[in-house]
C-alpha positions as CSV (number, residue, x, y, z in Angstrom):
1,X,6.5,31.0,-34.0
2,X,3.7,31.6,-31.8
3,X,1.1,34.8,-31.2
4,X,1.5,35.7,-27.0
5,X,-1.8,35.4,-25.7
6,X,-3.8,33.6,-28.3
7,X,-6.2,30.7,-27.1
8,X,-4.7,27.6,-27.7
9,X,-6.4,24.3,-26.9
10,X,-4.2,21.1,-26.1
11,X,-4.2,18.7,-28.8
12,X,-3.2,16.2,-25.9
13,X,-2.7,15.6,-22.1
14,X,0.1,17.4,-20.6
15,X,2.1,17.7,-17.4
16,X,3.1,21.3,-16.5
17,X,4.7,22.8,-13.9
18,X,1.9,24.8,-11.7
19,X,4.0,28.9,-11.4
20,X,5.1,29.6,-8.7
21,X,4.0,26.9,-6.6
22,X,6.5,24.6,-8.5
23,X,3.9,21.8,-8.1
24,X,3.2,19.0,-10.9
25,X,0.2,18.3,-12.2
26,X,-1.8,17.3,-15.7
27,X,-3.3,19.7,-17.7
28,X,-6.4,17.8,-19.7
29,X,-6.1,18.0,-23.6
30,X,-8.7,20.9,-24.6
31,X,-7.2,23.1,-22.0
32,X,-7.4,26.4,-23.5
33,X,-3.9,28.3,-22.9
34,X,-2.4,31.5,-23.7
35,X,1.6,31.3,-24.3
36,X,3.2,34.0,-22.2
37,X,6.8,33.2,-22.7
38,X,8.6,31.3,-24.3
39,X,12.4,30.7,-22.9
40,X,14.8,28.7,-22.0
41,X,13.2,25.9,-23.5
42,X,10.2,25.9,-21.8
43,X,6.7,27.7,-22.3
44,X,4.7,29.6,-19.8
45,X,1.3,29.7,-20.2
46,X,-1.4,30.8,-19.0
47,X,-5.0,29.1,-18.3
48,X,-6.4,25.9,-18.1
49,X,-9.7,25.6,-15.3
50,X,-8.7,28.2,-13.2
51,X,-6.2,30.2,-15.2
52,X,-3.2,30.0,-13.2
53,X,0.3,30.3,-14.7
54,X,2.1,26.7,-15.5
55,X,5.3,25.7,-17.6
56,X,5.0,23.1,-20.1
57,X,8.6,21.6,-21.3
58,X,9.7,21.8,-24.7
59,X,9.2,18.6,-25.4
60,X,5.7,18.9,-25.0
61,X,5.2,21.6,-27.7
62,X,3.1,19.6,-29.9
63,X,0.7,20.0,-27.3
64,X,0.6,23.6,-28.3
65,X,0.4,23.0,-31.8
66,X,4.1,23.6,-32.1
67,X,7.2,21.8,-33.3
68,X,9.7,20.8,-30.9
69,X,12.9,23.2,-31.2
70,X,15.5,21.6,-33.1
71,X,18.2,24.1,-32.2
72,X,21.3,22.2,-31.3
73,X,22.3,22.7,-27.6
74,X,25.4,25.1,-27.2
75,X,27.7,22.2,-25.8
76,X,27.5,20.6,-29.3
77,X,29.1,23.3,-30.8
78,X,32.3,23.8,-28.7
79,X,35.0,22.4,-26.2
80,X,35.1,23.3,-22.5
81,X,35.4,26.1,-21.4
82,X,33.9,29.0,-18.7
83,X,32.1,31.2,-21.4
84,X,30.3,28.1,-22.2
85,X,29.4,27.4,-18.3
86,X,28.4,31.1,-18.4
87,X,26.1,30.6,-21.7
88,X,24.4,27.3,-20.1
89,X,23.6,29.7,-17.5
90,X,22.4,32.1,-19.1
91,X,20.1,29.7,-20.9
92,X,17.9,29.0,-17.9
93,X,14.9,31.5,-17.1
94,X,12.9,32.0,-14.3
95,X,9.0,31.6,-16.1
96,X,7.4,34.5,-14.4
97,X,10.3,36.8,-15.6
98,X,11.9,37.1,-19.1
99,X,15.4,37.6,-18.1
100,X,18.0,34.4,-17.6
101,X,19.0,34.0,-13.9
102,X,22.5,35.3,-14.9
103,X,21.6,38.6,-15.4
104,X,18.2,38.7,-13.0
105,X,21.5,38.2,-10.3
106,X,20.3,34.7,-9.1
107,X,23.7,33.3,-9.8
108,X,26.0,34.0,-6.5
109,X,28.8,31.9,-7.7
110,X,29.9,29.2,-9.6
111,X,33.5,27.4,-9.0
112,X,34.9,25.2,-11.8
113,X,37.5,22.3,-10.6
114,X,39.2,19.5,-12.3
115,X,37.6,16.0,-11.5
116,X,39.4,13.4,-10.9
117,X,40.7,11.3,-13.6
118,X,40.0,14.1,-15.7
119,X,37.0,16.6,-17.1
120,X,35.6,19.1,-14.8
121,X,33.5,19.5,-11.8
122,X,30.5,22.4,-11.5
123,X,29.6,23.9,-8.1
124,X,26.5,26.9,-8.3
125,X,25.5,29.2,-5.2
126,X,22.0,30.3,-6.5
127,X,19.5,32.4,-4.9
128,X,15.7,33.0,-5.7
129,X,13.9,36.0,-6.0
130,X,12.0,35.0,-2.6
131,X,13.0,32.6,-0.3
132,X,9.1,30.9,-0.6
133,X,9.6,30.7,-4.4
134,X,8.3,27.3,-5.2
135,X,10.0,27.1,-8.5
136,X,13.1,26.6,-6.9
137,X,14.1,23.2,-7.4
138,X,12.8,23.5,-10.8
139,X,15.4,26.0,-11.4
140,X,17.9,23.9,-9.4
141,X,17.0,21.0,-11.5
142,X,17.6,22.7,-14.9
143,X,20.6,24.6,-14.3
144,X,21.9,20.6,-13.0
145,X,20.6,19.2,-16.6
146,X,22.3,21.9,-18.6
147,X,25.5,21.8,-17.3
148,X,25.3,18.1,-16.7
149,X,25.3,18.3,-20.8
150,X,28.7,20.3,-21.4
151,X,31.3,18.0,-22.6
152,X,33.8,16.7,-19.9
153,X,31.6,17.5,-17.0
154,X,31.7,14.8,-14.5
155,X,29.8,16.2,-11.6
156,X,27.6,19.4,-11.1
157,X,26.2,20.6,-7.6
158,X,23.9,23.5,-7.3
159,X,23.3,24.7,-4.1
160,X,20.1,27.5,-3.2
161,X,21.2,29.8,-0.9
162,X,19.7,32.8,0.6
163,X,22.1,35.2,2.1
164,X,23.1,37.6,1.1
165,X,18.7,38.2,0.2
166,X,18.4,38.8,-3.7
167,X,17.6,42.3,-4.1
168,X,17.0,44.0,-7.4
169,X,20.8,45.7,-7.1
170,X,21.5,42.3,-8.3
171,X,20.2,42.5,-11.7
172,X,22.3,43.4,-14.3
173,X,21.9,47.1,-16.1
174,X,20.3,45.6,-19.1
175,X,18.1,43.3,-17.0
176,X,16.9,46.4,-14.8
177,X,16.5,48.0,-18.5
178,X,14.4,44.9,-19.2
179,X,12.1,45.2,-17.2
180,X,11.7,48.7,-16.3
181,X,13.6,49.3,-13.3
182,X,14.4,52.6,-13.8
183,X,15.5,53.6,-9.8
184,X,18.5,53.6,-8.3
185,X,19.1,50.2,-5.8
186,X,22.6,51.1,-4.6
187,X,25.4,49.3,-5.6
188,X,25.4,44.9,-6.0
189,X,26.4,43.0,-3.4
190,X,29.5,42.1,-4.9
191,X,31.8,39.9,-3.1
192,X,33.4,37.2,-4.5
193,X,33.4,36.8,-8.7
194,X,30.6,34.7,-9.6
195,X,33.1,33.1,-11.7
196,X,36.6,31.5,-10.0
């Protein structure tokens, strides 16, 4: 457990993600950091020399003075199946925002097909709240190593894509909820299931 917003200095060197350029670099250990969020598996904080915003990867959380989450990944618990694609999914956050890129409407579609010689192969259609978003293929990249984890999946491609635009109509009711979106942005863009 952790208290949002304490000063925290890093017991250690650690690489973090720079929010929202998407760009790597090395924080020095005696950084002083403030956790923001913590989601996903993955902690945005805030600080270091000129207090921007950066992601630090669970595995780094001894850096923060933290243990490392032992909480089994979902794909250990069960067989195949959609639902489970769906969980994975919704286990991936965007750092600035506390709501999983399922329900923040990110996720345009994803197809499931059997591979060849068996198990399954994943294709995404995902979108970004701005098409500058530099966080991008970090959020490519761990919605890849999540599903590339489920049992019997042979090959995932994610694919960013930016039409239809994201607009907040996108969001689900309790993500709008979330985050205090209290107006009326018409009806989703529905199209397709995000699910075939």
């Amino acid at each position: 457990m952790f208290n949002s917003g304490v000063p925290i200095p890093l017991s250690r060197e650690c690489e973090v993600i720079e929010i929202p350029s998407g760009t790597r670099c090395t924080l020095p250990a005696g950084s002083i950091v403030r956790i923001m969020q913590t989601l996903g598996g993955s902690y945005t904080v805030s600080g270091g020399q000129y207090g921007y915003m950066y992601r630090i990867d669970a595995r780094d959380a001894d850096a923060l003075g933290l243990a490392a989450s032992e909480t089994p990944a979902a794909s250990e618990h069960k067989g195949f199946s959609e639902q489970l694609v769906r969980d994975e999914l919704k286990s991936v956050f965007d750092p600035e925002i506390p709501v999983n890129i399922v329900d923040l409407g990110l996720v345009y579609g994803c197809t499931i097909s059997d591979a060849e010689g068996g198990g399954h192969n994943i294709e995404v259609k995902m979108s970004m709240t701005a098409p500058g978003c530099g966080m991008g293929n970090v959020l490519k990249a761990d919605v890849e190593s999540k599903l590339a984890r489920l049992p019997d999946v042979k090959h995932v491609n994610v694919e960013i894509v930016f039409d239809p635009p994201w607009t907040p109509a996108r969001m689900s009711e309790a993500a709008k909820l979330q985050l205090g979106f209290d107006l009326d942005f018409g009806e989703p863009a529905s199209g397709l299931p995000v699910f075939r």
